[in-house]
C-alpha positions as CSV (number, residue, x, y, z in Angstrom):
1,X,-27.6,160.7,2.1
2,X,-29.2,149.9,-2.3
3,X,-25.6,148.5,-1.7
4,X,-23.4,152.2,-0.8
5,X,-25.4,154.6,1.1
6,X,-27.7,157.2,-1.2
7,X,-26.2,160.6,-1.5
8,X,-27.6,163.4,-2.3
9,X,-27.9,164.0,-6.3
10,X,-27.7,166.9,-8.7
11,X,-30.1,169.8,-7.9
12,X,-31.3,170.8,-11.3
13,X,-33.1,167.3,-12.0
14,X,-36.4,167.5,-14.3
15,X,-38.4,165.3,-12.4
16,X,-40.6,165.6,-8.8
17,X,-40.6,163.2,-6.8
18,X,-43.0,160.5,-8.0
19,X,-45.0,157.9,-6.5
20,X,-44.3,154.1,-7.2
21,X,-46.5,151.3,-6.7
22,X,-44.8,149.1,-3.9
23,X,-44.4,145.7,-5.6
24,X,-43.3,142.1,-3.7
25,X,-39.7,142.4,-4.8
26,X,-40.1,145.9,-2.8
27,X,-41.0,144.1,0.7
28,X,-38.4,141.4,0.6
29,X,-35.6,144.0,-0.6
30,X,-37.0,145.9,2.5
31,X,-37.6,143.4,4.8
32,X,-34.2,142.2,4.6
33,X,-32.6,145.6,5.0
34,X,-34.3,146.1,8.4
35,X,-33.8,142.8,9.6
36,X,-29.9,143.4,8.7
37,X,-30.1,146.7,10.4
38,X,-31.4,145.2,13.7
39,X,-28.5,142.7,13.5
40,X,-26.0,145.0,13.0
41,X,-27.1,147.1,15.4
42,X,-26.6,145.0,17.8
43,X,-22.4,144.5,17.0
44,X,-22.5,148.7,18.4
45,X,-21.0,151.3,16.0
46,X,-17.1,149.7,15.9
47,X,-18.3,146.3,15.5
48,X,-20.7,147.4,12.6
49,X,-17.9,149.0,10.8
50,X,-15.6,146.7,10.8
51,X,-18.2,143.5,9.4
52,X,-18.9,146.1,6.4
53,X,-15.3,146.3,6.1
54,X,-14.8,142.4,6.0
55,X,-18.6,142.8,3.9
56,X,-16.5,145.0,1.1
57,X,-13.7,143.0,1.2
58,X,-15.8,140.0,0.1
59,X,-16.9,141.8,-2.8
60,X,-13.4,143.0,-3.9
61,X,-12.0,139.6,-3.9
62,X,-14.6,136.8,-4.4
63,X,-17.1,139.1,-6.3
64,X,-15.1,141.2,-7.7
65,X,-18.0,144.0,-8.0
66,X,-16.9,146.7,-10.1
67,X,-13.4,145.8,-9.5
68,X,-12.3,146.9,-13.4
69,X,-13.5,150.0,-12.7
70,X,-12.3,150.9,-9.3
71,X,-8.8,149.1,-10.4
72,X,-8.8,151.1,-13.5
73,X,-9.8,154.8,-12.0
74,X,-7.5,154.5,-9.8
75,X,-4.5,153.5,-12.1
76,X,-6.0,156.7,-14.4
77,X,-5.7,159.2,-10.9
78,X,-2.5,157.9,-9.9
79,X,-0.3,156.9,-13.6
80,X,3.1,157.0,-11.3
81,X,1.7,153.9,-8.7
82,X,2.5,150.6,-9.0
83,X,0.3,148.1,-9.3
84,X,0.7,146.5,-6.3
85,X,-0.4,150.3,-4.9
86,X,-3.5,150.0,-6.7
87,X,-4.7,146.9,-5.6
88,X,-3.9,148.0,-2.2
89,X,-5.8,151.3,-2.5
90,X,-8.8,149.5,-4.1
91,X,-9.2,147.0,-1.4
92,X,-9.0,149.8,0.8
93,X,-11.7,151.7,-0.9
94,X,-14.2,148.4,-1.0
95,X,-13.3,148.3,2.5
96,X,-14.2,151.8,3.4
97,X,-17.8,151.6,1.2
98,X,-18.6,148.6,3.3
99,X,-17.6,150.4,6.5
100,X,-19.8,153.9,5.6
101,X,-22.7,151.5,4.5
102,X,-22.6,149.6,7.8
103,X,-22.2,153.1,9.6
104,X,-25.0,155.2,8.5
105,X,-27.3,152.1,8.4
106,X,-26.8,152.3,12.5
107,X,-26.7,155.9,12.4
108,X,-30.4,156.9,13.2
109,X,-30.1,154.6,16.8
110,X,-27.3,157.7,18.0
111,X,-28.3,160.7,20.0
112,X,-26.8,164.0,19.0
113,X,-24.2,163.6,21.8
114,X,-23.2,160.2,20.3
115,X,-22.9,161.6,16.9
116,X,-20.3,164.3,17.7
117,X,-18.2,161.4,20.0
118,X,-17.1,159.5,17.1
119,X,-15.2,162.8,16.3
120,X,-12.0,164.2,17.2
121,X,-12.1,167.9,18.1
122,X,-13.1,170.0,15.5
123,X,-10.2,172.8,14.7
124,X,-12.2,174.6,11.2
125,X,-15.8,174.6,13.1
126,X,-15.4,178.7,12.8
127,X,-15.5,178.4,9.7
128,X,-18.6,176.8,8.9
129,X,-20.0,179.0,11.8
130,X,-19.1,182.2,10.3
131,X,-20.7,181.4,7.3
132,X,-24.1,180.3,9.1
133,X,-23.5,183.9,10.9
134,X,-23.8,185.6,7.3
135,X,-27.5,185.0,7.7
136,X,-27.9,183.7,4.1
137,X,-28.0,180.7,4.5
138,X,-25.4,177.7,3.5
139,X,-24.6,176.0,0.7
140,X,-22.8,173.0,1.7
141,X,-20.8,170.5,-0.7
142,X,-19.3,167.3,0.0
143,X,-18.0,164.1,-2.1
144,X,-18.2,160.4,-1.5
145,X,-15.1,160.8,0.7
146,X,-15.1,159.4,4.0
147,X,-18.1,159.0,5.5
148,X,-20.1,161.7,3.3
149,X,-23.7,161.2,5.3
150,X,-21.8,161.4,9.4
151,X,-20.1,164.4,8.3
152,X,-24.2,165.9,7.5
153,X,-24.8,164.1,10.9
154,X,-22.5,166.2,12.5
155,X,-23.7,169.6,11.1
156,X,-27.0,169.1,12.0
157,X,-25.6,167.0,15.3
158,X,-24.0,171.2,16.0
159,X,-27.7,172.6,15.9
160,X,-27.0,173.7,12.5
161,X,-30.6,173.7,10.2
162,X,-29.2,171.3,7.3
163,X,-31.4,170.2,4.1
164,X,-29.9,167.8,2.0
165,X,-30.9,167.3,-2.0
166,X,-31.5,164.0,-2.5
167,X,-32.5,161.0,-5.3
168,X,-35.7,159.5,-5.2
169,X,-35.2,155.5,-4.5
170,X,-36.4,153.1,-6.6
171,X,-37.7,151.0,-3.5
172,X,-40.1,153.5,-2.2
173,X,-40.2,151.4,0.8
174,X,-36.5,152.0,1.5
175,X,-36.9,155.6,0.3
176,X,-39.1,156.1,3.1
177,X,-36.8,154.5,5.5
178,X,-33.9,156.8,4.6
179,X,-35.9,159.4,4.5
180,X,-36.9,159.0,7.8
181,X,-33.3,158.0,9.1
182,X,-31.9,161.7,7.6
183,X,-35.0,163.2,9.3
184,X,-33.7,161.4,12.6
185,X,-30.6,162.6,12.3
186,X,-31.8,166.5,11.8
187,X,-31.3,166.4,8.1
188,X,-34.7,167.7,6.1
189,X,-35.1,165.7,2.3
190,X,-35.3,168.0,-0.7
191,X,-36.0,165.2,-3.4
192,X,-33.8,166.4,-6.3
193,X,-37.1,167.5,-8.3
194,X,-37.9,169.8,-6.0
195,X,-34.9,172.0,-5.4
196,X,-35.4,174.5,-7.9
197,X,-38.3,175.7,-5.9
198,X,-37.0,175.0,-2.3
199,X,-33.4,175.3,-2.0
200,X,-33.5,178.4,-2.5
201,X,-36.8,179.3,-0.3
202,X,-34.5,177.1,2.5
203,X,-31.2,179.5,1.9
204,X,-33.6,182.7,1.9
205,X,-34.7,181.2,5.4
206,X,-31.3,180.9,6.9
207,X,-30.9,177.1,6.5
208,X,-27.7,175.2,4.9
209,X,-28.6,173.1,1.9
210,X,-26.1,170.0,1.2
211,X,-25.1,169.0,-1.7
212,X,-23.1,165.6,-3.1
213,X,-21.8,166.6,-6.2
214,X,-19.1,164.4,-7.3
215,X,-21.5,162.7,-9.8
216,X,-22.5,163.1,-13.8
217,X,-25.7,165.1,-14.0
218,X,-27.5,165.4,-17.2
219,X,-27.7,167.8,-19.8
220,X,-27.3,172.3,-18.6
221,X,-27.2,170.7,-14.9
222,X,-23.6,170.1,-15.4
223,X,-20.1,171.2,-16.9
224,X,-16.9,169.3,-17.3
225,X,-13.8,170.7,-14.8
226,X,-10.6,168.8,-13.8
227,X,-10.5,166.0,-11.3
228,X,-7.1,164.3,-11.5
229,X,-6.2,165.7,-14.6
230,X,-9.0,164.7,-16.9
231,X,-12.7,166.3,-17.5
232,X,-15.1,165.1,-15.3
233,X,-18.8,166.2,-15.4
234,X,-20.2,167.5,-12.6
235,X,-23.1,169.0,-11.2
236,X,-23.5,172.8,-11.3
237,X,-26.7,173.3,-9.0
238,X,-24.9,174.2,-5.7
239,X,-22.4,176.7,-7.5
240,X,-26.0,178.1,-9.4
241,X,-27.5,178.9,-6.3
242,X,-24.6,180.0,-4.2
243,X,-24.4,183.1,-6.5
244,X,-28.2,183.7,-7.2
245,X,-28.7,184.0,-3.7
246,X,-25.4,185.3,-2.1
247,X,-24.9,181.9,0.0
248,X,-21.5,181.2,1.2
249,X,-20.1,177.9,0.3
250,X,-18.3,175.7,2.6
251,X,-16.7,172.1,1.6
252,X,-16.7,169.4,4.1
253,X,-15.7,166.0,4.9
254,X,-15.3,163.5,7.6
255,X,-12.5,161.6,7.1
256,X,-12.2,157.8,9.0
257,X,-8.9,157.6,11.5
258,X,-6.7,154.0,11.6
259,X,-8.4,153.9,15.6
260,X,-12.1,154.3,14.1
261,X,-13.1,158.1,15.0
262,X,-13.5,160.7,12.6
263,X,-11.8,164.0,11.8
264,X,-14.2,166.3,10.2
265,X,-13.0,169.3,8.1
266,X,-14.6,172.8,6.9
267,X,-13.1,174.7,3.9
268,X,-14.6,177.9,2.6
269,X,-15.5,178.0,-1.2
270,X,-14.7,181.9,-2.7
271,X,-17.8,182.9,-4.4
272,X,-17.2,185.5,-6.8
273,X,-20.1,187.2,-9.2
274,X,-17.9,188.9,-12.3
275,X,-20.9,189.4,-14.9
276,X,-19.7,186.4,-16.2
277,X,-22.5,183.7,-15.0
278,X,-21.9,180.6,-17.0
279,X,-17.8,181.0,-16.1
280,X,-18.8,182.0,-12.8
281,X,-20.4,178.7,-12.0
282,X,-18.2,176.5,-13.6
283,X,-15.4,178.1,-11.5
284,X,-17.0,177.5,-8.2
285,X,-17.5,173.9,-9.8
286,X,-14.1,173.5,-10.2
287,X,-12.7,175.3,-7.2
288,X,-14.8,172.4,-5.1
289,X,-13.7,169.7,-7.3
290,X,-9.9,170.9,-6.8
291,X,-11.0,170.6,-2.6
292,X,-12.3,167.3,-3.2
293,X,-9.0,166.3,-5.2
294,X,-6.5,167.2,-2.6
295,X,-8.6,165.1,0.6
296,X,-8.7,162.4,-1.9
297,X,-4.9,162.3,-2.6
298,X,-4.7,162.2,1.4
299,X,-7.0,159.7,1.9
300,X,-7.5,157.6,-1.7
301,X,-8.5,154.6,-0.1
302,X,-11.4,156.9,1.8
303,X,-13.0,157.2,-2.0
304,X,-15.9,156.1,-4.0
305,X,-13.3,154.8,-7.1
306,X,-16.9,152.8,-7.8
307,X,-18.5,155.5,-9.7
308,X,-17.6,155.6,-13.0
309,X,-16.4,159.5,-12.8
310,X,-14.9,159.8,-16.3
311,X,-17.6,158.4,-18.1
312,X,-19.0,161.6,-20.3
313,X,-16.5,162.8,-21.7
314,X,-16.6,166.3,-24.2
315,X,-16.6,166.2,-28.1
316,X,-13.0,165.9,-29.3
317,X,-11.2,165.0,-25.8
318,X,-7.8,163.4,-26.3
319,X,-8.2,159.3,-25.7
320,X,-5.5,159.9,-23.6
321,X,-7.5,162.5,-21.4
322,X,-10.9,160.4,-21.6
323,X,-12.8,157.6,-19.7
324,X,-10.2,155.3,-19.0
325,X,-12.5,152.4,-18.5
């Protein structure tokens, strides 16, 4: 769903959403975004992507934003690569969050018809249609892979009802915006405080409910399971709700092609109820962590190596096994 486009955070957050004064630094902040929007708007959706690309570029190699940390994930994901590799591979991924950010920004000016014709025929489609078919709703998961907010552009672009949980901005002036942007695009806002109480009123209704959930939540809202060989603590809400209310789970992702289109692929999640909650949950966690690993080993340079993944670690975890930042 800032610099990187806002995805959608854990589901089991404390808070509603809250109202914040807007404040001068709010206006510039936004009056600067729209005016860049309306600029790049105008370069169509090719030329847009490719000045985030040369935009993320300039922050890998004369800002070096973040570069320790996407340079060090990387080396911690892939120990056998040189480091020539890596470097590659991180100026890759700069490129590609400059690209998604310039995407989505020009999104909401796309009809429904333009949305699905940046993709490539679809060849998995039946299976997130078979899972809408179940009648109980959707429980979609993605990670910042690709172009994570097109690929809930082109469910909802296929008629599909989609609800994304989201964070609250700290500009409520650009919280609005994007908001309104998902809203243009089909996609209904369930602000991260309010899921307990609507995700699953929006599964019992039929609709699909998208989740991000390659990010740290907080506290019971989260369990550690593998990514790359090392802990990583990750969201449980999706996984929560899939087996409180039945809902199928599919995993998708929209993955960006050399030419500039997009393939976008649907995986079914097994969800399996044993008596065994707790271990039920984390092995639905970890089942769609394991999808997220293997696109990511496809497409490494298609990842969000910005986050710093590793960062809670459990009591007792090996320093070789840990945060490797």
């Amino acid at each position: 769903m800032s610099a990187p486009p806002v995805a959608p955070a854990p589901a089991l957050a404390d808070a509603r959403r809250s109202t914040r004064p807007v404040v001068l630094r709010h206006r510039v902040q936004y009056a600067g975004l729209r005016a860049a929007i309306g600029a790049f708007g105008a370069l169509g959706f090719r030329g847009a992507s490719n000045f985030g690309a040369r935009l993320g570029l300039f922050g890998y190699r004369v800002l070096g934003i973040r570069r320790r940390v996407v340079e060090r994930q990387i080396e911690a994901a892939f120990p056998e690569w040189t480091p020539d590799r890596v470097r590659d591979t991180a100026r890759a991924a700069y490129e590609s969050l400059g690209r998604t950010t310039m995407e989505t920004a020009i999104l909401p000016r796309f009809s429904r018809s333009e949305i699905l014709g940046l993709f490539d025929e679809c060849d998995s489609w039946h299976v997130m249609d078979g899972a809408v078919k179940q009648g109980r709703g959707v429980i979609i998961v993605a990670g910042h892979l690709g172009n994570w907010e097109l690929s809930g552009a082109y469910v909802a672009a296929m008629g599909v009802d989609v609800q994304g949980v989201a964070r609250q901005q700290e500009n409520p002036l650009f919280d609005a915006y994007l908001t309104r942007t998902r809203e243009r695009l089909g996609i209904k806002v369930i602000y991260d405080g309010d899921a307990v109480r609507r995700a699953p009123r929006a599964l019992r209704e039929g609709a699909s409910v998208a989740f991000v959930m390659d990010q740290g939540a907080a506290g019971l809202a989260s369990t550690w399971v593998p990514f790359f060989g090392r802990l990583a603590k990750t969201p449980r809400g999706a996984a929560t709700f899939a087996l409180r209310l039945e809902a199928p789970v599919v995993y998708v992702v929209a993955i960006r092609k050399p030419d500039g289109r997009f393939t976008v692929h649907f995986e079914a999640v097994p969800v399996r109820a044993t008596g065994d909650k707790n271990a039920d949950v984390d092995r639905i966690v970890a089942d769609c962590t394991a999808v997220l690993e293997r696109w990511v080993r496809r497409s490494p340079g298609q990842y969000f190596w910005h986050h710093r993944r590793w960062k809670h670690q459990q009591p007792g975890t090996p320093p070789e096994l840990g945060n490797p930042l």
